[in-house]
C-alpha positions as CSV (number, residue, x, y, z in Angstrom):
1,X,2.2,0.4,31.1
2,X,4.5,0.4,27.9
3,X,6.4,-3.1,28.7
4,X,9.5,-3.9,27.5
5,X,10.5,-1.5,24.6
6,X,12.9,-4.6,23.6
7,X,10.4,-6.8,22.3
8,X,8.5,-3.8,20.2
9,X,10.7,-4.8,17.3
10,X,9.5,-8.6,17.8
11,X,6.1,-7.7,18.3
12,X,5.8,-5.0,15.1
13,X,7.7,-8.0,12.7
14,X,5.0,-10.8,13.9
15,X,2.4,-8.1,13.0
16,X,3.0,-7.6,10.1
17,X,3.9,-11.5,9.2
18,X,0.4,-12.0,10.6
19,X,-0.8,-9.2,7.8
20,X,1.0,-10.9,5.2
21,X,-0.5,-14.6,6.0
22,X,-3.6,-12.9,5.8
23,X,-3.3,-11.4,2.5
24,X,-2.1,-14.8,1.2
25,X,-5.4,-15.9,2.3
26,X,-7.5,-13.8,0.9
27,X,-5.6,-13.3,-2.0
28,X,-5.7,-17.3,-2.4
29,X,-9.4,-17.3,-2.3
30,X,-9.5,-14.7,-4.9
31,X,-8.0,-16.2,-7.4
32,X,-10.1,-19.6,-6.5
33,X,-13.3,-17.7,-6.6
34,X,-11.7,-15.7,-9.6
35,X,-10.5,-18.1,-12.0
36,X,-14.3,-20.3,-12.2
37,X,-15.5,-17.0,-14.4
38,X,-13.8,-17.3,-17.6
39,X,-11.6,-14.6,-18.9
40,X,-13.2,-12.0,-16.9
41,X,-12.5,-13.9,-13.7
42,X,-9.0,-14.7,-14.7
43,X,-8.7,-10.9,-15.5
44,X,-9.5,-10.0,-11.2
45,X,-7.4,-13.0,-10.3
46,X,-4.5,-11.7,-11.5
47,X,-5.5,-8.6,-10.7
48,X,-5.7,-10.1,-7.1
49,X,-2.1,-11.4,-7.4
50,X,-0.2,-8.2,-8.7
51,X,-1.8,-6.4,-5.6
52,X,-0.6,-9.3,-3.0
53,X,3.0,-9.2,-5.1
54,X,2.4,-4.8,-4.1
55,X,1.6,-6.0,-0.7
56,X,4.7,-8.6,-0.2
57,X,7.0,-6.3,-2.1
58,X,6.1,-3.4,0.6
59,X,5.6,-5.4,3.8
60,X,8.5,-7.8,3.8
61,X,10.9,-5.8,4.8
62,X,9.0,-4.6,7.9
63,X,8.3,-8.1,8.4
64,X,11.8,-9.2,8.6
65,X,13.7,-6.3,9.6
66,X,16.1,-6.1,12.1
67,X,18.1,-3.3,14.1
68,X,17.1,0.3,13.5
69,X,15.9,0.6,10.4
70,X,13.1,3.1,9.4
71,X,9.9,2.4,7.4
72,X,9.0,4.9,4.2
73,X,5.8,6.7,5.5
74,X,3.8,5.7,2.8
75,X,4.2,1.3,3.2
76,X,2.0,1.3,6.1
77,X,-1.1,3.2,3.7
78,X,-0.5,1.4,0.7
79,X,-0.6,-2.2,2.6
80,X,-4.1,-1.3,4.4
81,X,-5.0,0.4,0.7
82,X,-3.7,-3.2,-0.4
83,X,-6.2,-5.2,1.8
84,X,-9.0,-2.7,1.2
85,X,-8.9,-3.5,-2.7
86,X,-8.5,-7.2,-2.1
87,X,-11.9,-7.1,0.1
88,X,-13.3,-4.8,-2.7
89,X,-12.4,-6.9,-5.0
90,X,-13.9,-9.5,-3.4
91,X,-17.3,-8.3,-3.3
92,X,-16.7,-7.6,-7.0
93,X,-16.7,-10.9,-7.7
94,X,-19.7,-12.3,-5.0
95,X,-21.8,-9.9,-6.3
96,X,-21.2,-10.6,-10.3
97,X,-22.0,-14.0,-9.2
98,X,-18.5,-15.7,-10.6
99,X,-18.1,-18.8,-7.8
């Protein structure tokens, strides 16, 4: 059952607003984490912030599009590339102990 191929659009942009939220998230508690560890810490959380402005940058425009418009091939990689660093990142900083 495929459903109304209408509401793909709708369902595709709250998808990707969903992955954005997220990212904000994570990238939020980052920089929290990031920015107790001196100038190392301050270092990863900006780090942290370039690759959610990467992230924005690619996935806005797939969350707010409208009509027929076709995605480069390569924005749906570098967002999950995106979260894949963030979570690295994040371990990064667990593990070097800077909370």
């Amino acid at each position: 059952m495929t459903g109304d191929p209408g509401l793909q659009p709708e369902r595709t942009r709250l998808a990707w607003r969903r992955t954005l939220l997220t990212l904000t998230g994570v990238t939020v508690l980052l920089v929290r984490l990031a920015l107790t560890g001196g100038a190392t810490g301050a270092a990863l959380a900006g780090l942290a912030v370039l690759a959610w402005l990467g992230a924005l940058a690619v996935s806005w425009r797939r969350a707010t599009g409208t009509g027929v418009w076709r995605p480069p091939r390569w924005s749906f990689p570098l967002t999950a590339l995106t979260a894949a660093g963030l979570a690295l990142l994040g371990v990064v900083l667990v593990v070097a102990g800077l909370r």
